[in-house]
C-alpha positions as CSV (number, residue, x, y, z in Angstrom):
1,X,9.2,53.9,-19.0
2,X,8.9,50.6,-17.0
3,X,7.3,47.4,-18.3
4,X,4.3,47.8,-17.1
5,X,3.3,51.1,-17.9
6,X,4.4,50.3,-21.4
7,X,1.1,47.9,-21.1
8,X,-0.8,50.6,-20.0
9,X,0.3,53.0,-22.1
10,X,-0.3,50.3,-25.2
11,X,-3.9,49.9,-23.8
12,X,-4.8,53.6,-24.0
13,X,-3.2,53.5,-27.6
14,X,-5.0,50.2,-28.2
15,X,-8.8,51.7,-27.1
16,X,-8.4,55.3,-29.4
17,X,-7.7,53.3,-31.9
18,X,-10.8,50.9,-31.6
19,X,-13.3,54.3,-30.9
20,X,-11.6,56.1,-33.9
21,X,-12.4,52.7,-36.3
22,X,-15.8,52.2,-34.5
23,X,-17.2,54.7,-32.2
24,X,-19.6,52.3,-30.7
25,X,-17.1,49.6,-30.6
26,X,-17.0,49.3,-26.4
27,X,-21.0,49.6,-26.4
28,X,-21.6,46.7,-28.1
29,X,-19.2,44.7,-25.8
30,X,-20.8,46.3,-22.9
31,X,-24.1,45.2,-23.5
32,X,-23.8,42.0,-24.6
33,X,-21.4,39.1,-24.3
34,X,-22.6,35.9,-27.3
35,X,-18.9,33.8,-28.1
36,X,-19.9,31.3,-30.6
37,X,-16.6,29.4,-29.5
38,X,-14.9,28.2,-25.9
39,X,-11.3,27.9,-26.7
40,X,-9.5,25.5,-24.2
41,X,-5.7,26.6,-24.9
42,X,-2.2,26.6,-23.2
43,X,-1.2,29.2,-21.0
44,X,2.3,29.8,-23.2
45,X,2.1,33.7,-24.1
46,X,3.3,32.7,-27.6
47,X,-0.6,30.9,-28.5
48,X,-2.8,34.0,-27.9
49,X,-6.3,32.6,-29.2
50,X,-7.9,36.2,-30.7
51,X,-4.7,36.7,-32.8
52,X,-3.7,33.4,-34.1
53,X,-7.5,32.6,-35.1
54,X,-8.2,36.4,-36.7
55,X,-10.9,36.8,-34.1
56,X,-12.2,40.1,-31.9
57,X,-12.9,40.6,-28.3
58,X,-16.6,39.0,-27.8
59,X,-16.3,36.3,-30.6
60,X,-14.0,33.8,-28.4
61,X,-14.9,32.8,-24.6
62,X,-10.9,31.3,-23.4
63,X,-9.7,29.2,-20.5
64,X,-6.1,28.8,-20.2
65,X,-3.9,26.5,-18.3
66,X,-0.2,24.7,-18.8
67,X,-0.7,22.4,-21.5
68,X,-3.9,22.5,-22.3
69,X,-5.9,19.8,-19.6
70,X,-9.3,19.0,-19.3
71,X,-9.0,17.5,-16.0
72,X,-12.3,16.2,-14.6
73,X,-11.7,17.6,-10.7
74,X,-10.2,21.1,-12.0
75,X,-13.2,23.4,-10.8
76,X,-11.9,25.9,-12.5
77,X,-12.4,24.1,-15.7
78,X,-15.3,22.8,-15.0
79,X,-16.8,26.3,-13.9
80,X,-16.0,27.8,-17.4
81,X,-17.6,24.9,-19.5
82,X,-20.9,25.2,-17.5
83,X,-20.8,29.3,-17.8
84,X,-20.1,28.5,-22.0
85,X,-22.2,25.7,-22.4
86,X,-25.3,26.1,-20.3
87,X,-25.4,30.3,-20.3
88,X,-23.3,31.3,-23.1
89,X,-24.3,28.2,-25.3
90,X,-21.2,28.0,-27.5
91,X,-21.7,25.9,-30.3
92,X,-17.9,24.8,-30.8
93,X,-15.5,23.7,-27.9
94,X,-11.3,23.9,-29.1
95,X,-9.3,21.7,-27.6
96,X,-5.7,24.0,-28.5
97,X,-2.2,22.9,-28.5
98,X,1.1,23.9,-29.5
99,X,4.5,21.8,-31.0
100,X,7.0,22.9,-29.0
101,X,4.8,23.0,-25.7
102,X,6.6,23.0,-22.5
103,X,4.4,21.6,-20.1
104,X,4.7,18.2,-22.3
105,X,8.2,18.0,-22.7
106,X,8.6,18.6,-19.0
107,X,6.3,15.3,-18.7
108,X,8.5,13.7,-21.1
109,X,11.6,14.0,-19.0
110,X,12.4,12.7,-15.4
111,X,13.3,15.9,-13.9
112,X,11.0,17.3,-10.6
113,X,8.9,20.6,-10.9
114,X,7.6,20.8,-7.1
115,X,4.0,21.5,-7.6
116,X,3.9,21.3,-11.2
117,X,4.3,17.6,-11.5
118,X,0.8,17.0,-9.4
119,X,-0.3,18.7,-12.8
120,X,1.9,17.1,-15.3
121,X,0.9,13.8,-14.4
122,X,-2.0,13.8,-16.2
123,X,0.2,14.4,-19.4
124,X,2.9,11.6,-18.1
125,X,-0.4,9.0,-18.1
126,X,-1.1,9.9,-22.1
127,X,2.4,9.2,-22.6
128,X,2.3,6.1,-21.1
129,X,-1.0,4.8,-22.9
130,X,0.7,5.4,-25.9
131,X,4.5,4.3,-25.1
132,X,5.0,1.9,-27.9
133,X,3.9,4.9,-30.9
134,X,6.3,6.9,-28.3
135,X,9.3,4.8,-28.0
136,X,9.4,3.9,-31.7
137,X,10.1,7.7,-32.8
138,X,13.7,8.4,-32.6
139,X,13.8,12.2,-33.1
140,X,13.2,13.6,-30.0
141,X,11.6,16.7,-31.3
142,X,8.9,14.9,-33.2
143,X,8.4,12.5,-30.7
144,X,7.4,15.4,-28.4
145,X,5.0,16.8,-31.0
146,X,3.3,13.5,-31.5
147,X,2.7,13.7,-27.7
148,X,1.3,17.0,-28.0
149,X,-0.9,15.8,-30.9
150,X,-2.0,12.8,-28.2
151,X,-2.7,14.8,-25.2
152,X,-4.9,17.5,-27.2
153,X,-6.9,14.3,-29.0
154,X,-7.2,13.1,-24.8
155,X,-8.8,16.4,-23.8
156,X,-11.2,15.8,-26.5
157,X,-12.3,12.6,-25.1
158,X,-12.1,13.7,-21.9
159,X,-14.4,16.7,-22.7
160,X,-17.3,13.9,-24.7
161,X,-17.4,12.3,-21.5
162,X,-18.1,15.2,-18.9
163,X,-22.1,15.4,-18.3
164,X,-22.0,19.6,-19.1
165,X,-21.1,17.8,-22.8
166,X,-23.2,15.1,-22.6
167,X,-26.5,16.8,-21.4
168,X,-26.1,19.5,-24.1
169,X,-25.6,16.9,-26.8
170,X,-28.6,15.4,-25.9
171,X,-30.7,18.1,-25.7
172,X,-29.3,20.6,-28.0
173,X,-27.3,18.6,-30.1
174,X,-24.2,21.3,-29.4
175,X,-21.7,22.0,-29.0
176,X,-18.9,20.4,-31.8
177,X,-15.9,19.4,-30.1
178,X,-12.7,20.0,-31.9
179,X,-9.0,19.2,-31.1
180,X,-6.5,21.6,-32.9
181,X,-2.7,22.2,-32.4
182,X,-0.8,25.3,-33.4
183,X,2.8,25.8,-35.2
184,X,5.1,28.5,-33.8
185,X,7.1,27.9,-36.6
186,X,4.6,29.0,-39.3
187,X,1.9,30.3,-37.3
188,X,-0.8,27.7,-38.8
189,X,-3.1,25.6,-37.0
190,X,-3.5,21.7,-37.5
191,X,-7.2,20.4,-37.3
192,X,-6.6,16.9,-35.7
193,X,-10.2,15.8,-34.6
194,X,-13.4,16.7,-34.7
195,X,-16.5,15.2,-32.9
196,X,-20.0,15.9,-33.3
197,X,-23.3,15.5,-30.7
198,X,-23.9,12.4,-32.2
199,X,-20.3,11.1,-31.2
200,X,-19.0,10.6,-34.4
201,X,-15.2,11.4,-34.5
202,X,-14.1,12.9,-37.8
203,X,-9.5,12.5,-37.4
204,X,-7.5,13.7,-39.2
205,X,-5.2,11.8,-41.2
């Protein structure tokens, strides 16, 4: 069997499954679509939002790209947090990273990506607001997770400045913006920030 019809044949496997638990299962997802969450994650195949948070198909509305950005000219981005905010109306907003992301350790070093750096540079000017914190840790590893911990608490800000956020706050008072990273090493997520409609920012220590 080839790779891909391993998928397939997982999917078929993957769907009995769900009728024989819940015969109406797929009907309820058919008819209606209600996330209570938008989760803004990397596109690493490792952080897979439904499994790591315990959640089922309908419950989570996800955009994906490399290291997590919320980059005010990315239509793409912007797209999915006016479908989640103003038609979905998702009262919580993840900002997810990961320790260990590569996107951020390949805007930590000097090397050249072709494309990819026109994206990483977003993540190289984080780094460089916060070059002294940067400089001074001397483990390479944990300096790269600090950056990751700096570059999801930037998307968060980035996100309580967008007018989709703003305009919502104002006249819904949703949604709740949160900035979380994930451990491959033990599977656990990390609460970093939290901020609310009335922009007051609840970090973690």
């Amino acid at each position: 069997m080839k790779s891909f019809e391993k998928l397939l044949a997982n999917n078929k496997r993957w769907a009995g499954e769900q009728v024989k638990a819940d015969p109406d299962f797929f009907k309820r997802l058919e008819a209606l679509q209600s996330p209570e969450f938008l989760w803004i994650g990397c596109s690493d195949s490792r952080v897979p939002a439904n499994q790591i948070t315990g959640t089922q198909p309908g419950e989570v509305f996800v955009h994906r790209n490399i290291a997590n950005l919320v980059i005010a000219t990315d239509l793409n981005a912007l797209s999915v947090l006016e479908f989640s905010v103003n038609y979905l109306k998702v009262k919580h907003i993840i900002v997810c990273g990961h320790y260990g992301c590569g996107g951020v350790q390949a805007a930590l070093s000097n090397a050249h990506y072709g494309l990819l750096d026109n994206w990483l540079i977003h993540i190289k000017n984080v780094a460089l607001a916060s070059k002294k914190e940067l400089d001074a840790i001397a483990d390479e590893k944990e300096r790269l997770n600090r950056l990751v911990e700096l570059n999801v608490l930037h998307q968060v800000e980035v996100l309580s400045k967008l007018d989709v956020i703003r305009n919502a706050w104002q006249a819904e008072q949703r949604p709740v913006l949160h900035g979380w990273v994930y451990s491959l090493s033990n599977g656990i997520i990390k609460p970093l920030t939290q901020l609310s409609p009335d922009k007051t920012p609840e970090t973690a220590p």
